[in-house]
N, C-alpha and C positions, 0 to 999 in steps of 0.2 A: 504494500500500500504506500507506505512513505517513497520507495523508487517509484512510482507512478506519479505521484503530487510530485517529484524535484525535474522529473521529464517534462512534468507540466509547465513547474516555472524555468525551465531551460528555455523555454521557449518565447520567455517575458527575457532574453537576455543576460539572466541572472546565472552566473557562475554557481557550478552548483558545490564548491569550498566555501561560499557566502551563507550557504543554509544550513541552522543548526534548527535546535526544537525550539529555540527561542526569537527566532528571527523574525522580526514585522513585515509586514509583508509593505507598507507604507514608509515607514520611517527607517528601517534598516537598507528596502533593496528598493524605493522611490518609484512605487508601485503606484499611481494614480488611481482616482476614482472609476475608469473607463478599465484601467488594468486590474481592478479586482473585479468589477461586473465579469467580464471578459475568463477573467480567472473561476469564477467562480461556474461558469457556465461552462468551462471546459471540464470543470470535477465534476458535475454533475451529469455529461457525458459521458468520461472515463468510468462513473462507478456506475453509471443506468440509477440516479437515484434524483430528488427532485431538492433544492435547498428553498424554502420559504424567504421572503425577503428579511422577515424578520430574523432571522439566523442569522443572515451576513454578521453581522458584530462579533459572533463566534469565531468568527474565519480570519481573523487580523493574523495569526501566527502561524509556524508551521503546527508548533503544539495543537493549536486550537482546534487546526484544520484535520489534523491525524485524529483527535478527541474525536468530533465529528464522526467522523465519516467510520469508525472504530464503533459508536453508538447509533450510527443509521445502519453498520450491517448486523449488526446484533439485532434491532426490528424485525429486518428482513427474513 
């Protein structure tokens, strides 16, 4: 899972020696508002799962974003 999401943000440019579990996804790798929409719509791709908008807030980190999607496949 975590190799899946760091392919993800390879793709936002982002070195993947830049990503740890604590890494913001805004303020560490200057991620814009358009780059996490974006980002966030390619996770939800990659894992066939749907993110409400209200989650986005969850999704600031990689932490966050493993949290996630660790507790959306556990639903499933």
């Amino acid at each position: 899972m975590k190799k899946r999401v760091i392919e993800i943000l390879k793709q936002f440019g982002v070195p993947e020696s830049a990503i740890t579990e604590q890494t913001h996804f805004t303020r560490d790798l200057g991620l814009d508002s358009l780059d996490t929409v974006d980002l966030i719509m390619q996770l939800e791709k990659a894992f066939g799962i749907r993110i409400p908008d209200e989650d986005y807030s969850r999704l600031t980190t990689m932490q966050g974003v493993l949290m996630y999607l660790e507790e959306e496949q556990a639903v499933i």
